[in-house]
C-alpha positions in Angstrom: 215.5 45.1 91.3 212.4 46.8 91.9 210.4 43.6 92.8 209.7 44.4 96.2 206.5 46.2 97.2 207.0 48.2 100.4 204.1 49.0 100.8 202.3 45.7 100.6 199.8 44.4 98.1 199.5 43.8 94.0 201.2 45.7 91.6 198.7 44.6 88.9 196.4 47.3 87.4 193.0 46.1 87.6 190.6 47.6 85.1 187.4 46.8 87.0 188.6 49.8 89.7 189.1 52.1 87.3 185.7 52.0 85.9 184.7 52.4 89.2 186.5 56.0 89.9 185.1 57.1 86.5 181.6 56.5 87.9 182.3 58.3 91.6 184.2 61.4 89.7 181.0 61.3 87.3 178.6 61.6 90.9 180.9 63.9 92.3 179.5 66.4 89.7 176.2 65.9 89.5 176.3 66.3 93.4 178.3 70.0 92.8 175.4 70.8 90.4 172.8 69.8 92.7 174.4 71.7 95.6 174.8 75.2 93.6 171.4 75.2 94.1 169.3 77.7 96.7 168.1 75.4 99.8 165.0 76.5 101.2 165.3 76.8 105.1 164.1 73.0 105.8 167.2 72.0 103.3 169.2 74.5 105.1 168.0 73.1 108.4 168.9 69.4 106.9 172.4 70.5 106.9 173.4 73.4 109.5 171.0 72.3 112.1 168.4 74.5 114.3 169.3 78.2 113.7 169.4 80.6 116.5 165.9 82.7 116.7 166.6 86.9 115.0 165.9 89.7 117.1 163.0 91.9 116.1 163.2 95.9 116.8 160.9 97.2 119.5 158.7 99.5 118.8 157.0 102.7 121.0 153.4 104.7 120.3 153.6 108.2 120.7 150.0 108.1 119.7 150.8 110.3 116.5 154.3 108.5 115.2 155.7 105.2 116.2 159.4 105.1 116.9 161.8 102.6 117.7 162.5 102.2 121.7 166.9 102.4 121.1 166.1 105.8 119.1 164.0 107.2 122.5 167.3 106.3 124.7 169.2 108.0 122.7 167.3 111.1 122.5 167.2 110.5 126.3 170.7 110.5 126.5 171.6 113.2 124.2 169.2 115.7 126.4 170.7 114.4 129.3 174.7 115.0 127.7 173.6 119.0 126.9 171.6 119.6 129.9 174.9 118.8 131.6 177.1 120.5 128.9 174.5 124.0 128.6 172.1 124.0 131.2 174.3 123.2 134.7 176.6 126.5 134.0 173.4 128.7 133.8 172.0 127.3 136.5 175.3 128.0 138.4 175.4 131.4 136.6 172.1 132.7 137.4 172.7 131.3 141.3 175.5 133.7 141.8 174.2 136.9 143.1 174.8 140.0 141.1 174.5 143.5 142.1 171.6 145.4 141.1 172.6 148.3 138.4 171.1 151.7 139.8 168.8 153.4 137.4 170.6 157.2 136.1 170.1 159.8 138.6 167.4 161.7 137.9 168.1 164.9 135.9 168.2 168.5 137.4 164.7 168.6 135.7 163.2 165.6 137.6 164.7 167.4 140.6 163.2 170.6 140.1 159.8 169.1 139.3 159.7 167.7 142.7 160.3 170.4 144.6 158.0 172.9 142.2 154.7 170.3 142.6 155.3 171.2 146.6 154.5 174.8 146.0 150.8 173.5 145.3 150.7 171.9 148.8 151.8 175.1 150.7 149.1 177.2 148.7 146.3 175.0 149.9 143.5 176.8 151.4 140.8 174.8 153.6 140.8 171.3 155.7 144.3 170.0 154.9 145.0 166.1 154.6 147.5 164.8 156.9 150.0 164.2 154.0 149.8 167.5 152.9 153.8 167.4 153.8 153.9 171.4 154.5 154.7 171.3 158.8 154.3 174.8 159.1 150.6 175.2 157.2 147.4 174.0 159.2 143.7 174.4 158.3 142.8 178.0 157.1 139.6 179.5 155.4 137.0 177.3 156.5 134.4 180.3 156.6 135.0 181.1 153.4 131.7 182.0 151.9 129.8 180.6 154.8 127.0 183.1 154.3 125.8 182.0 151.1 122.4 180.1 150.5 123.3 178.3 147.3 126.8 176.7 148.4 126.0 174.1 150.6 129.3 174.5 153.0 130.4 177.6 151.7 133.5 177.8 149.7 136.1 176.0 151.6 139.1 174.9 149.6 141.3 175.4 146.6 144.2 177.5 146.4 145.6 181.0 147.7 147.3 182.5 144.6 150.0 183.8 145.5 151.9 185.4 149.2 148.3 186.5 150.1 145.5 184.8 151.1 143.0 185.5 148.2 141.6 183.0 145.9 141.6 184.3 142.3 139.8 181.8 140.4 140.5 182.9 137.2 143.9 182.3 137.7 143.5 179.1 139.7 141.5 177.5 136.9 143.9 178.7 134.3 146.7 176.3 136.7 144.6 173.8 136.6 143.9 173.3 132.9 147.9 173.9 132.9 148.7 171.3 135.4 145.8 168.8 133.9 147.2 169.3 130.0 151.0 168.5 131.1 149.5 165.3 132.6 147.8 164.1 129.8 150.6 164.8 127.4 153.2 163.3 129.8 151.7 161.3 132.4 154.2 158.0 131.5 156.9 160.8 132.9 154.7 161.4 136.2 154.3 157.9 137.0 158.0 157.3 136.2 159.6 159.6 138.6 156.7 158.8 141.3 154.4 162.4 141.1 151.7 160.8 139.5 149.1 160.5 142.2 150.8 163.2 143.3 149.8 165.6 140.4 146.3 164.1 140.4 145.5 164.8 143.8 146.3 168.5 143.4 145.0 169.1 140.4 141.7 167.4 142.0 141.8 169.8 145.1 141.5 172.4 142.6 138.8 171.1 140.3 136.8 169.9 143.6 136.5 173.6 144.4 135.7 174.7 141.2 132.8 173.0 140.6 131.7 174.7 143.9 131.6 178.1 142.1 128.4 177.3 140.7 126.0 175.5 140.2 127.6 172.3 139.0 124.8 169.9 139.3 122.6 172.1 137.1 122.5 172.4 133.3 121.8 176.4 133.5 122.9 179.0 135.8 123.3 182.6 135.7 126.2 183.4 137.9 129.4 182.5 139.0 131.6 183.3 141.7 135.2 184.7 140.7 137.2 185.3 144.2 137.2 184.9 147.6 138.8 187.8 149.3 140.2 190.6 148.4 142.0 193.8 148.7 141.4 197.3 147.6 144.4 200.0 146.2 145.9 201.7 149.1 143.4 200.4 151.6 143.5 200.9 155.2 141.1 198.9 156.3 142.2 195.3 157.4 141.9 193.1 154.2 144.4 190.3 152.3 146.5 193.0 151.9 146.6 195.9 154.3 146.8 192.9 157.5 150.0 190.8 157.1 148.6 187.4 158.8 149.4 183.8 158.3 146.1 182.3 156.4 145.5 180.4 159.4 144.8 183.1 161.8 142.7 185.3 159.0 140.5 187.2 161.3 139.1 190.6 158.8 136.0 190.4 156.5 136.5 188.1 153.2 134.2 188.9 151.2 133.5 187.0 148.0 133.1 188.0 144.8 129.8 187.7 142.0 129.9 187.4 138.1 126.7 187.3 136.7 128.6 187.5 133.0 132.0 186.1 132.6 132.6 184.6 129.3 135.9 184.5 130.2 136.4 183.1 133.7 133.6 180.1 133.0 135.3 179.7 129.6 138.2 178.7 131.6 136.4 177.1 134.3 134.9 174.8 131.5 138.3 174.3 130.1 140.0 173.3 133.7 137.0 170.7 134.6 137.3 169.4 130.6 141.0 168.9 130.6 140.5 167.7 134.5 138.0 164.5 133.4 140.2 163.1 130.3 143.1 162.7 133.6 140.6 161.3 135.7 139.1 159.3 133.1 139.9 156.0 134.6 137.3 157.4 137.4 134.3 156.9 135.3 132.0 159.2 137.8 134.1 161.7 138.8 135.1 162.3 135.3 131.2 162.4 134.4 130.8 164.6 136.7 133.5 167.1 135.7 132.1 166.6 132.2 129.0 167.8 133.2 129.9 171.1 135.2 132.1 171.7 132.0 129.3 171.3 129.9 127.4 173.6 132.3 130.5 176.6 132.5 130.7 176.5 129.1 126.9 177.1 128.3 127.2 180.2 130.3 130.1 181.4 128.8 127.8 181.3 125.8 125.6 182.9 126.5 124.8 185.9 124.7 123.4 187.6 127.2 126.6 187.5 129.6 129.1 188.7 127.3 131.0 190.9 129.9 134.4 190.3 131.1 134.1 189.6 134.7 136.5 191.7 135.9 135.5 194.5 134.3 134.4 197.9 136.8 135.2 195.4 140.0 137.8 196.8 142.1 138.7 193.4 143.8 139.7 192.4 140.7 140.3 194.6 138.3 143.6 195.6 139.3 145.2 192.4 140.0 143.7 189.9 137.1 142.2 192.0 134.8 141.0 190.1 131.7 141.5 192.0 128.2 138.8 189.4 126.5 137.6 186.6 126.4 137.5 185.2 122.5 140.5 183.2 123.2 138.6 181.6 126.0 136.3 180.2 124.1 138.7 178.6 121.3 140.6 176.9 124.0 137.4 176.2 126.1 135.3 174.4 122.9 139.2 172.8 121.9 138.8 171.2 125.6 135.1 170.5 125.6 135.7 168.3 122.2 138.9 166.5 123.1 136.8 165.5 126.7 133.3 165.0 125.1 133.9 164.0 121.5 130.8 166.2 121.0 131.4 167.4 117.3 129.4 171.1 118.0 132.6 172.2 120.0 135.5 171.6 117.6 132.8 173.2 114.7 132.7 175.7 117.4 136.8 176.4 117.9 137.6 176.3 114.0 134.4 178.4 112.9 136.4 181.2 111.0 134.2 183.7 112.8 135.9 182.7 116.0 139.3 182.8 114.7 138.7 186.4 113.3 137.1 187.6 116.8 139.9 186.0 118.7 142.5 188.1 115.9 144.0 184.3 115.7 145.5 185.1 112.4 146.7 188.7 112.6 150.2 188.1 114.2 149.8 190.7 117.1 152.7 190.5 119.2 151.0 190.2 122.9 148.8 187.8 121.6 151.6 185.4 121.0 152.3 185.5 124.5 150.8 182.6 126.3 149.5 183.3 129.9 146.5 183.4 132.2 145.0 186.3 130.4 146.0 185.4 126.9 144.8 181.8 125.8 145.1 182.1 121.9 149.0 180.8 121.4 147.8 177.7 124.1 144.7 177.0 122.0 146.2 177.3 118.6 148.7 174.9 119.6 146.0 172.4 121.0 144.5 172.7 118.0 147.5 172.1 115.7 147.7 168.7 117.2 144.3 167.3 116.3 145.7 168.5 112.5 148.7 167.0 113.0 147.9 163.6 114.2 144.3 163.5 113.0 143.9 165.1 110.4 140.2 165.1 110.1 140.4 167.0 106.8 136.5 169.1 105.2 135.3 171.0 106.9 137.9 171.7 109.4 141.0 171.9 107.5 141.3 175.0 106.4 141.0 177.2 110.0 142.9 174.1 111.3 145.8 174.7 109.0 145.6 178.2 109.6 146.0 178.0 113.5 149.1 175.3 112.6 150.6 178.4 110.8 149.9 180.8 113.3 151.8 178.4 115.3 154.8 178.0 113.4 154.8 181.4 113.4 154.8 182.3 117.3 157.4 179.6 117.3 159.6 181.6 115.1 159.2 184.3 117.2 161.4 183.2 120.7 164.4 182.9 117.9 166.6 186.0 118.8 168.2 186.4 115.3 164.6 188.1 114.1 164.9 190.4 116.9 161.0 190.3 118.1 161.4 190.3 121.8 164.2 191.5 123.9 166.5 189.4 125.8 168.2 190.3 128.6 172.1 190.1 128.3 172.1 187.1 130.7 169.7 184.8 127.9 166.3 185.5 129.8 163.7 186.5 127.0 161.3 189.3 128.3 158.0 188.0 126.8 156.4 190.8 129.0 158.5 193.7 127.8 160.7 194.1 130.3 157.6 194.6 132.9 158.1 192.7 136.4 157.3 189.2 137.1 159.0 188.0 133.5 159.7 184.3 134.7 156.1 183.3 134.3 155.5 183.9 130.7 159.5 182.5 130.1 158.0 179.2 131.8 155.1 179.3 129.6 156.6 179.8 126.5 159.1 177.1 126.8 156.4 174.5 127.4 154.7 175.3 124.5 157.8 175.3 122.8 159.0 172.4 124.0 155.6 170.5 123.5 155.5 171.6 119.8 158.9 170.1 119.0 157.6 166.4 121.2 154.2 166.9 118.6 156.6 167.3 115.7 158.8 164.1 116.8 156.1 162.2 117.1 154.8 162.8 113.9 158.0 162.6 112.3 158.4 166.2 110.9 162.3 167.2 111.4 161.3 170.9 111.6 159.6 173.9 110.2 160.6 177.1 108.1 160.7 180.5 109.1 160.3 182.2 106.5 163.3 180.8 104.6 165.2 180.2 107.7 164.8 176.3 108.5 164.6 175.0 112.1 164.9 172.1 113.3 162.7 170.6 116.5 165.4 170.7 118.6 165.9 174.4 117.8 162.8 174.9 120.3 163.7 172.0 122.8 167.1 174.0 122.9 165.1 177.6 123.6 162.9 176.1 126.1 165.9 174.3 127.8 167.8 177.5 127.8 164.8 180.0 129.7 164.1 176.9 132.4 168.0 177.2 133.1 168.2 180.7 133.9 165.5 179.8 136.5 167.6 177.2 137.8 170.6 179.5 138.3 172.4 179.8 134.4 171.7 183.2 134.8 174.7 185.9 135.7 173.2 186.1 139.4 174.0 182.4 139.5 170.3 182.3 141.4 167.7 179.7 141.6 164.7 181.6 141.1 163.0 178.3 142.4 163.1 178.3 146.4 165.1 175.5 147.9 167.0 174.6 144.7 170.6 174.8 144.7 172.0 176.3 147.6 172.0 180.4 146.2 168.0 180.8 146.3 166.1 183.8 147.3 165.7 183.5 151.3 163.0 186.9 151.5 160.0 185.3 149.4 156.9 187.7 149.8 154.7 185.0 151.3 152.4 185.4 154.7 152.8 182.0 155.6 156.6 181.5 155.0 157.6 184.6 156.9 155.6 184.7 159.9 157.2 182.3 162.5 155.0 178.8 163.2 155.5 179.3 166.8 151.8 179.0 168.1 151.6 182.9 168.2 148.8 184.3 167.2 149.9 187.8 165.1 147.1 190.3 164.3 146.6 192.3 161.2 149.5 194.7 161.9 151.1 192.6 164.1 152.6 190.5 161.6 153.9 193.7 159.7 157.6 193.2 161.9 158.0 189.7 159.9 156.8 191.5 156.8 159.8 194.3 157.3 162.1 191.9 159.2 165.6 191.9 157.3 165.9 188.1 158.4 165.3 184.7 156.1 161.9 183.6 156.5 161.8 181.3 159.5 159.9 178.9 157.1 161.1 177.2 153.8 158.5 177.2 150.9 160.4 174.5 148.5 159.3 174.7 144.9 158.0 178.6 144.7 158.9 180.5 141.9 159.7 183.9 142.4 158.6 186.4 139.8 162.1 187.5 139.1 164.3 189.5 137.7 164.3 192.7 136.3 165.1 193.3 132.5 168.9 193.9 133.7 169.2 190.4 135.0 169.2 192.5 138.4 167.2 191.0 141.6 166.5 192.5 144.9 166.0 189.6 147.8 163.6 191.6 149.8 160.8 191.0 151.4 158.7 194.4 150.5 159.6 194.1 146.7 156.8 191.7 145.5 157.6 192.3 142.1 160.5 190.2 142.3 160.5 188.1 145.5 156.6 187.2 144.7 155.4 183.3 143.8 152.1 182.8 141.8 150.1 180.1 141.4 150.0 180.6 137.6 153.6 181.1 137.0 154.9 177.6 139.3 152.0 175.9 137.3 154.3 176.9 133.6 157.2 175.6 135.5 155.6 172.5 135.8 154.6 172.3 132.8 158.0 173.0 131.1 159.9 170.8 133.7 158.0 167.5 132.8 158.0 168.1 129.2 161.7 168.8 129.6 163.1 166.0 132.0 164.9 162.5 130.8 164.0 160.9 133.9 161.0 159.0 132.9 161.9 158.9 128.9 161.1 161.0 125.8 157.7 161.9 124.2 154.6 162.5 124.8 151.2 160.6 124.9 150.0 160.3 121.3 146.5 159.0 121.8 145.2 159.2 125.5 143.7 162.8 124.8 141.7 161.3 121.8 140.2 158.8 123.6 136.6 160.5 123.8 137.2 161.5 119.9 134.7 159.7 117.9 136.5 157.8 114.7 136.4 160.9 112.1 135.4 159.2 108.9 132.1 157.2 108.4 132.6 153.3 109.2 132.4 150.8 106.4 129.1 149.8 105.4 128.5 146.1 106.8 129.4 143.4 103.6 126.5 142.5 100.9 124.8 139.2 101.9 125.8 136.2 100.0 124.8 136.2 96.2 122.2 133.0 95.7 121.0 131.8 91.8 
């Protein structure tokens, strides 16, 4: 039933085949075994055929590293993402305009400085510059000292002290060393609030006439000239202050005055030219040549021989600017001289304890506390204290140095009204003077020094001192000082400006020639010019930035012409305004000039020896 093949062909096994598959199952194996081998890239080439060529990286030479070209591009393209991202919205930001922040007002200080420095300008005797800024003043004086043989040009110049027209050079100098110190302490503060050429060039119109005193260019001399002008008590004679004349129409005799000793008026003339060259010292000849007429005022203020005050028996002088000594003048002279020269003999000079005990430096007298044209000794002590302070120079000048820092802690102590050592008027005013006339002056004074000594402490980092047990802080005196240049701008029980032109309630009858007589082309004689002195009106012309001497001691003040006690400027006293009005103001920022008055200071300890040479076998 199953004899049919479908499929075609035999049904009969034939052993021959079978043999067959055995053999082609047995080379089937050995060809697995032979392919489980590793082919070498020929073999591999045998069987898949030609291979497409691999691509190799490209490389770029920096020069000091060799990177890959695809790692550059993407560097590239990172940059390029955050310059988009970061640096487009600053650009856009810093495109957009933006208004300008004003800088602070300036403070009623910086204000009052300004208007104080123009006082200088008015005062100026001789041929004016045309940017003197004063309308009503013109050239005045220019045969001042004509007749003398050793003056070539007479002595034309400086500054008429106060509403007369005489020049008082003790005084004058004394502003100028004022003037000159405030600068070197402060001058970041001039330049900030724009007075610093300012400052300089008056402070140079001074010292240009000074060194005309004398013989400048010399190394000796044996005389000095102390005034030019003058008045006598009760004269009637036309003089500076019997005629009542503008200084531009001065037609009576001026006759000028001779010291042939005046340890005390070329002791300060050697201070003013001293303190004058370390301002100027970026004037390398002009500042040699102040150096040098200090060098020369000084030696004659040394001299043994001269040892007169020179006001002393002269009636030109004597009653107005009277010197009481002059041992004081020469500790703040030599404390000059050294800080300007670096010249060792003068600091060996101002801490010799012979000095100190002449100059009573240590024995806590109370008008020698009070710093002033006259009195020197609190001023020196205080310049003094701050070679100890931030020099330190140690044997063999520690122990006076120490004992003039003392003395100045001391006179600090003083201005404090809880130990009752000068009276105060009920209005805050401190009567340095005793309750005598003219009381802002040695107020102004006071508070720069005070002021000053708290900027030395700060910058020396010392919070404070003690009085006695009492401690005080620096900002104790920064307050005091603050508190007496107040009541002269108008914290006072007057509400006054004692300073002419600030604020609007200011004294309107100064005792001034110039400001009172009309500037009308008139010419007014002598007693001519006595109707503007009497006249019950304003004075016709403003002089911004004087000082008037003051109040009383009842906080009481009489605007009137005649009363020169109260209504009178000085050169000397608007010189301490200064002075406390820059070391006061905000305006330019805090501190003081640590270094600049040391720059002529040689290095106080002996340089290190130079290194052994090398060591050879």
């Amino acid at each position: 039933m199953f004899s049919a093949n479908h499929w075609g062909g035999s049904f009969e096994i034939n052993n021959n085949g079978g043999d067959a598959d055995d053999d082609h199952s047995r080379n089937m194996d050995m060809d697995r075994a032979a392919l489980s081998r590793q082919l070498d890239e020929t073999q591999q080439s045998w069987l898949l055929g030609p291979q497409e060529s691999k691509k190799k990286d490209k490389y770029v030479d920096l020069g000091c590293v060799v990177v890959k070209r695809k790692l550059i591009w993407w560097a590239f393209w990172a940059l390029l993402v955050a310059f988009i991202v970061v640096g487009v919205p600053i650009i856009v930001v810093k495109s957009i305009p933006k208004k300008k922040v004003a800088p602070p007002p300036p403070d009623q200080y910086t204000n009052a400085l300004h208007k104080a420095l123009l006082f200088f300008n008015a005062q100026k005797s001789g041929k004016l510059p045309k940017n003197n800024g004063i309308p009503w003043r013109g050239d005045s004086g220019l045969k001042d000292g004509s007749d003398l043989t050793d003056v070539k040009g007479g002595l034309v110049g400086g500054y008429y002290d106060a509403g007369d027209n005489i020049k008082f050079h003790f005084p004058m100098a004394f502003s100028m060393t004022l003037l000159s110190w405030s600068v070197v302490e402060y001058s970041q503060k001039y330049k900030a609030i724009g007075e610093y050429d300012h400052v300089r060039d008056l402070i140079k119109w001074g010292t240009d006439y000074l060194l005309l005193t004398f013989n400048s260019s010399a190394s000796t001399i044996n005389h000095i000239y102390s005034q030019v002008g003058g008045a006598l008590i009760n004269s009637t004679t036309p003089d500076d202050h019997y005629c009542w004349e503008r200084p531009e129409d001065m037609d009576y005799p001026r006759p000028v005055q001779t010291a042939s000793s005046a340890p005390d008026l070329a002791g300060e003339v050697a201070a003013a030219l001293a303190s004058a060259s370390i301002v100027f010292s970026d004037d390398a000849a002009y500042s040699k040549k102040l150096v040098h007429g200090a060098a020369t005022a000084y030696k004659f203020a040394r001299d043994l021989g001269h040892r007169q005050t020179y006001s002393r028996g002269n009636p030109y002088i004597e009653p107005y600017y009277n010197s009481t000594g002059y041992w004081d003048e020469y500790m703040w002279s030599a404390a000059w001289m050294y800080y300007a020269t670096g010249n060792t003999s003068y600091i060996s000079l101002a801490t010799d304890p012979a000095l100190a005990k002449n100059a009573k430096a240590f024995m806590q007298i109370l008008d020698f506390s009070v710093f002033s044209w006259d009195n020197k000794l609190p001023g020196a002590e205080l310049l003094l204290t701050r070679l100890r302070m931030f020099l330190n120079p140690g044997y063999p000048y520690e122990e006076t140095l120490s004992g003039y820092h003392n003395s100045t802690g001391i006179t600090m102590c003083m201005v404090f009204k809880q130990f009752h050592v000068f009276n105060w008027t009920q209005g805050g005013l401190i009567e340095l003077n005793h309750g005598r006339p003219q009381p802002l002056q040695y107020a102004m004074n006071m508070a720069f020094l005070a002021s000053l000594y708290a900027d030395y402490m700060d910058a020396t980092n010392v919070p404070g001192w003690y009085c006695g047990p009492n401690y005080f802080s620096a900002d104790s005196l920064r307050s005091f000082a603050q508190s007496q240049v107040d009541y002269v701008l108008g914290n006072n029980p007057r509400k006054m400006s004692y300073l002419v032109g600030y604020g609007s309630n200011y004294p309107k009858h100064v005792h001034h020639r110039g400001a009172s007589i009309p500037h009308d082309g008139i010419r007014y004689s002598c007693t001519g010019g006595w109707k503007w002195l009497n006249s019950k009106n304003a004075n016709p012309n403003l002089i911004t930035g004087a000082m008037v001497a003051g109040p009383d001691k009842s906080d009481g003040f009489s605007d009137v012409r005649t009363n020169y006690q109260c209504t009178e400027p000085t050169l000397a006293g608007n010189a301490g305004l200064v002075a406390a009005l820059v070391s006061l103001t905000s305006s330019g920022g805090g501190g003081i000039d640590k270094n600049t008055i040391f720059s002529a200071v040689p290095p106080l300890y002996p340089a290190a020896p130079p290194p052994p040479p090398p060591w050879k076998p």
